[in-house]
DONUNU-379225 format. One record per atom (N, C-alpha, C, O): x, y, z. Coordinates in steps of 0.2 Angstrom, whole numbers, padded with zeros to 4 digits, always signed. Each point is the difference from the previous one (the first is absolute). Example, Ala and Ser with C-alpha at 12.3 -4.5 7.8 and 13.67 -1.06 7.14 Angstrom:
2
+0066-0028+0039-0004+0006+0000+0004+0006+0000+0005-0001+0003-0007+0006-0007+0004+0006+0001-0004+0005+0003+0003+0006+0001
This chain:
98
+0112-0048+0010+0002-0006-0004-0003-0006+0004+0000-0001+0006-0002-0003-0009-0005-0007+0004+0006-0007-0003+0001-0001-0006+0000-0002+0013+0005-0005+0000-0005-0007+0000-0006+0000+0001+0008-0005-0002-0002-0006+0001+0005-0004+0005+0006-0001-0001-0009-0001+0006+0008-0004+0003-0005-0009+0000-0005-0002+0002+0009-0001-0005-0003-0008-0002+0004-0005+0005+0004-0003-0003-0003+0003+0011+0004-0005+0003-0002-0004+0005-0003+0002+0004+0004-0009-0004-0005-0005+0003+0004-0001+0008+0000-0006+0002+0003+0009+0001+0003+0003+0005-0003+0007+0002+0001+0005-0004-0004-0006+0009-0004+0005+0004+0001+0003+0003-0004+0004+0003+0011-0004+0000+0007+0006+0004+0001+0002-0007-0004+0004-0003+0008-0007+0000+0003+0005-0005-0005+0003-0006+0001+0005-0002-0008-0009+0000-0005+0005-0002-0001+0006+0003+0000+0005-0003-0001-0005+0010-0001+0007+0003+0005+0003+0001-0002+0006-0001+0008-0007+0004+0005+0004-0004+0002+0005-0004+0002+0005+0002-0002-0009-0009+0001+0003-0006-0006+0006-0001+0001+0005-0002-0007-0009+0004-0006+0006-0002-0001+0004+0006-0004+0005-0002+0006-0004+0009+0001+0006+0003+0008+0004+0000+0000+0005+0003+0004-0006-0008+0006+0004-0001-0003+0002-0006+0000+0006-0001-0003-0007-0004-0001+0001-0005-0007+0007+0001+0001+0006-0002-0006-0008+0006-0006+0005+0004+0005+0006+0004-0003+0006+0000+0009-0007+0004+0002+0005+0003+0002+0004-0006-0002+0006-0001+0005-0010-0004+0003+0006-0004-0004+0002-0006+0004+0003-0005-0010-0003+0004-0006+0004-0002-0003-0004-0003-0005+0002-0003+0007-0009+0000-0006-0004-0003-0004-0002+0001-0001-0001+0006-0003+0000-0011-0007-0004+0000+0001-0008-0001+0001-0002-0006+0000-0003+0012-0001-0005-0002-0006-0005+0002-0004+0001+0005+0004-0006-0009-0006-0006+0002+0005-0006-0002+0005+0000-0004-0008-0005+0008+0006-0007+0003-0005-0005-0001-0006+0002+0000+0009-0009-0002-0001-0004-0002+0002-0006+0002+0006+0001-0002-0006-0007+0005+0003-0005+0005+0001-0005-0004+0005-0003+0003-0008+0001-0011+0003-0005-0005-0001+0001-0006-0003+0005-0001+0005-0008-0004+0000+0000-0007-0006+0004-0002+0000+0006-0002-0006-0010+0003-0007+0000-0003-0003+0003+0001-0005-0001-0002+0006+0007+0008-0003+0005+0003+0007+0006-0003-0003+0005-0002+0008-0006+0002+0006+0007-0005-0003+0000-0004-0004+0005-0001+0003-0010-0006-0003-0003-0006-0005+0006+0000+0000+0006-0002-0005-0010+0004-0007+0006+0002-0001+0006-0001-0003+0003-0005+0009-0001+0012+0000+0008-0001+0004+0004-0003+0000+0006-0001+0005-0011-0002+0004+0005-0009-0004-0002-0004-0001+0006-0003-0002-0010+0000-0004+0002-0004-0006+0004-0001-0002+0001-0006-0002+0001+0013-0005+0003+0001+0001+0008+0001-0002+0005-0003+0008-0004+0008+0001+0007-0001+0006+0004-0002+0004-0002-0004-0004+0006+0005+0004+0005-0005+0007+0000+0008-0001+0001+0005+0008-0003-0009+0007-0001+0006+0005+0005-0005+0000+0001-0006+0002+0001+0011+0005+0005-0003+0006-0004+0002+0006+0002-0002-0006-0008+0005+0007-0005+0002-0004-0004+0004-0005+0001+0003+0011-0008-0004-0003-0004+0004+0007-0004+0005+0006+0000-0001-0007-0002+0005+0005-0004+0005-0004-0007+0000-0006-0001+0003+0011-0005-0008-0005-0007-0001+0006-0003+0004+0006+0000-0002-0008-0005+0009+0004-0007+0001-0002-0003-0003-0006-0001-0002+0014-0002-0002-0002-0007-0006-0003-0007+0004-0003-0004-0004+0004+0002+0011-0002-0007+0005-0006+0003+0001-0002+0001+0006-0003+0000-0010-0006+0000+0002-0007-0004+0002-0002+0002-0005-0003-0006+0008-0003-0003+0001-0007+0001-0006-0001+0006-0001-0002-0009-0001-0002-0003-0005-0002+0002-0008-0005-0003-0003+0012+0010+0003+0001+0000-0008+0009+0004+0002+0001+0006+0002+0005-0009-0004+0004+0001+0000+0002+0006-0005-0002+0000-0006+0008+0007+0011+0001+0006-0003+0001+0000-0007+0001+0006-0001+0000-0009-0004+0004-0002-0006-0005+0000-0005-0002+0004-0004-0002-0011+0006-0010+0002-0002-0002+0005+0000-0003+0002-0005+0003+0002+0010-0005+0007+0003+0003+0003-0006-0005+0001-0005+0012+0000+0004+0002+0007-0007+0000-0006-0006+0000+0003-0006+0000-0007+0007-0003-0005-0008-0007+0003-0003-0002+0003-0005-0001-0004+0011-0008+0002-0003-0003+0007+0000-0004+0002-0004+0008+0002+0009-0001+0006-0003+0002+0005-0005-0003+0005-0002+0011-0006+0000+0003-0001-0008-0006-0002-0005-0001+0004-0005-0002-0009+0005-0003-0003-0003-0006+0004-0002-0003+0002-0005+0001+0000+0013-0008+0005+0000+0003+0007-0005-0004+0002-0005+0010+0001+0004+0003+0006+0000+0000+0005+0004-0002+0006-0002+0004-0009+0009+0002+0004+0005+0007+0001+0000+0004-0005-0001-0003+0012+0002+0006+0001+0000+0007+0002+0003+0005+0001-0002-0010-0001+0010+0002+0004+0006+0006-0005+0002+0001-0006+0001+0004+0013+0000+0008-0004+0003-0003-0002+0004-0005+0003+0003+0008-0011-0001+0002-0005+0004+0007-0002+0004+0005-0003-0003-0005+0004+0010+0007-0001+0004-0001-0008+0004-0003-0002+0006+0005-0001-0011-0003-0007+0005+0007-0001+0006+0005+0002+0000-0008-0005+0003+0004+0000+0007+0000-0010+0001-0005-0003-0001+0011-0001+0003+0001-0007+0002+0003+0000+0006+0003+0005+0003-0003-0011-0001+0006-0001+0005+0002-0009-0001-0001-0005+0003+0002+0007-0009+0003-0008-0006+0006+0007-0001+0000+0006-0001+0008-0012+0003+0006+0001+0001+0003-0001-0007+0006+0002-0001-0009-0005-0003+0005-0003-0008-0004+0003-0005-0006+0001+0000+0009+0002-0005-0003+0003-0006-0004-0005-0003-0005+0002-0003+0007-0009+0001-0005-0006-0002-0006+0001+0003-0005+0001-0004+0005-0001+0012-0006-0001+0003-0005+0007-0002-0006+0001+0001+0010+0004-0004-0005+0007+0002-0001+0000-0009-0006+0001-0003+0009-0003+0000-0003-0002-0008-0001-0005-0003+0005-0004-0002-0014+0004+0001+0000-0009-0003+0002+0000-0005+0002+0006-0001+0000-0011-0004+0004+0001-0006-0004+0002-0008+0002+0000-0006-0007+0001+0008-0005+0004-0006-0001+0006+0001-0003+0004-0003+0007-0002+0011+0001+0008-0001+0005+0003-0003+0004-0005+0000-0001+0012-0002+0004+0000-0003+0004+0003+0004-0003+0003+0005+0010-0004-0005+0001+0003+0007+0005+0006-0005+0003-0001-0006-0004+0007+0011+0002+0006-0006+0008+0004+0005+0002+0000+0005-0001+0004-0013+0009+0002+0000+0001+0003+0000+0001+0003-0005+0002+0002+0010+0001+0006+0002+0007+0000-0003+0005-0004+0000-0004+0011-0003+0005+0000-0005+0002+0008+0002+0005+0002-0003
């Protein structure tokens, strides 16, 4: 399984993609928007790990456009924005667990 990890935090980038390597994946990492962007829609992700505070294309963009391309690989976006406003602009839809 080949992972994507997109976080602009380079402790916790490496991190996530050395627990991810110990436990048999395949990952390739990413340091901002415009370099994740790139590499989801260039290569084949069986999942992705997207920070939404990313430097210069923000995580929300990243699955905007690649939605858009029709990529369809699950996305676990990851914040450390404390308020559900701030983690949902209001043209996202924010969805309902029932």
């Amino acid at each position: 399984m080949r992972i994507l990890v997109v976080e602009d935090d380079t402790n916790l980038n490496r991190q996530l993609s050395d627990a991810l390597k110990e436990s048999g994946y395949v990952v390739d990492q990413a340091f901002d928007g415009e370099e994740g962007h790139y590499l989801g829609d260039t290569e084949p992700y069986d999942a992705v790990i997207l920070d939404i505070g990313l430097p210069v294309m923000d995580g929300i963009t990243v699955v905007e456009k690649w939605r858009g391309n029709g990529k369809g690989m699950p996305v676990l976006m990851l914040t450390a924005r404390d308020r559900w406003s701030d983690k949902s602009p209001a043209s996202m839809p924010v969805p309902m667990i029932t």
